[in-house]
N, C-alpha and C positions, 0 to 999 in steps of 0.2 A: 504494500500500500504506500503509495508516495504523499506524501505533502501536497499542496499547493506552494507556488512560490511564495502568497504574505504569510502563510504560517512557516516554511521556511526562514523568512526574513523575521518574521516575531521572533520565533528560535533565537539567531545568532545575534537579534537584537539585544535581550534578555538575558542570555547568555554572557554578553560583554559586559552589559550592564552590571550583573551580580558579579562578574569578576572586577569590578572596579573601587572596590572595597567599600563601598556607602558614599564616593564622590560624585557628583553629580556632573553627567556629563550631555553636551550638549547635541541638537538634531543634525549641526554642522560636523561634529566632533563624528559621529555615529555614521555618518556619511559616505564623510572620506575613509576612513577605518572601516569601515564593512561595506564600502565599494555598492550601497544601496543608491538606486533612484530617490533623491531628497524628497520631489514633493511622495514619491509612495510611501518615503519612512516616516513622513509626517504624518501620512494617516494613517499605517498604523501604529506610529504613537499614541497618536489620539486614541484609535479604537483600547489598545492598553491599559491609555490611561483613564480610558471615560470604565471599560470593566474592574476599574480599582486595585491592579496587577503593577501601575508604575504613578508615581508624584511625580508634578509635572511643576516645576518652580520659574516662575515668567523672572525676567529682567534678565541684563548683561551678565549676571554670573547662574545663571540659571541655569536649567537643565532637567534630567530625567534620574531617577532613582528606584528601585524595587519598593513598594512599601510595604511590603512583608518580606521575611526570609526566605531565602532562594528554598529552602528545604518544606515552606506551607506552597510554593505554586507548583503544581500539577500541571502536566503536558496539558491533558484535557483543558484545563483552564487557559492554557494560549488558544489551542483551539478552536475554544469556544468564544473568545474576544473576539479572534479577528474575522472566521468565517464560520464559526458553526457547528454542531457535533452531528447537525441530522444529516450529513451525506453518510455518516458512518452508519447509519441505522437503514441504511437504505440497501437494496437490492443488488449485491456480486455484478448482475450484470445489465442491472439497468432496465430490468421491468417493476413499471410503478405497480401494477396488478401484483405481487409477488408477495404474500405472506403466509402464516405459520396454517393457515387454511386455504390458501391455494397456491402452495411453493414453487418455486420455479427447480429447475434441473438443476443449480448449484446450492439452493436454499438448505438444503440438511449441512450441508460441507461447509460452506458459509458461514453458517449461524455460531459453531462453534467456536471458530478461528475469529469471525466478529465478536464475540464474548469474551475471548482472549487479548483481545488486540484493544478493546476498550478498557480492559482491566488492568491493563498493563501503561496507559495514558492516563488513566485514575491513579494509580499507585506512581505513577516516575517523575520525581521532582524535578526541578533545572536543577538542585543542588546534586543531582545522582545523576542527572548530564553534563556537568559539569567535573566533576568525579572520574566518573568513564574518559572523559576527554585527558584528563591528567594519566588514567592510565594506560592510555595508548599508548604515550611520550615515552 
């Protein structure tokens, strides 16, 4: 299952963020450092900060901040800011007719590995993507 590209970029936004030790850093800063489209990283900032995932501080020394600990946000919670959780509830292969009383041909094999796959975005913090990421190095 791949990403979208703004939850991609929410990711390695967030990401940066919580590695930046509680400084606050700007949508210019963010930019050039993760090589994002400005005005896209602005809304998804916004989308961010409007789901209560980043503080958003106006004026010249301003900037973006996590306002919880990388270890309280959940994958599913970027998700769910910037585009949403219901394509995940939706149908392997794209029939809207498709449910647990009239399944499609991947719906039993599906339903599983969706149960899986949501549980494992509830449960994986940015602090345990972040983690992972140091132990690749």
């Amino acid at each position: 299952m791949l990403f979208t590209k703004t939850t991609e970029y929410a990711l390695r936004v967030l990401i940066c963020i919580a590695k930046s030790d509680l400084q606050l850093l700007s949508a210019n800063h963010l930019h050039e450092k993760l090589d994002i489209p400005y005005k896209y990283l602005t809304r998804i900032m916004t989308d961010l900060s409007k789901k209560n995932l980043l503080l958003s501080v106006k004026g010249r020394d301003g900037g973006f901040k996590l306002i919880r600990p990388s270890e309280q946000i959940m994958v599913s919670d970027i998700i769910d800011a910037v585009e949403g959780m219901e394509r995940f509830n939706s149908c392997i292969l794209g029939f809207h007719e498709c449910s647990s009383d009239h399944p499609c041909a991947m719906h039993s094999v599906w339903e599983q590995n969706k149960i899986n796959l949501l549980h494992t975005f509830q449960t994986t913090s940015l602090f345990d993507m972040i983690q992972q990421e140091f132990q690749k190095k």
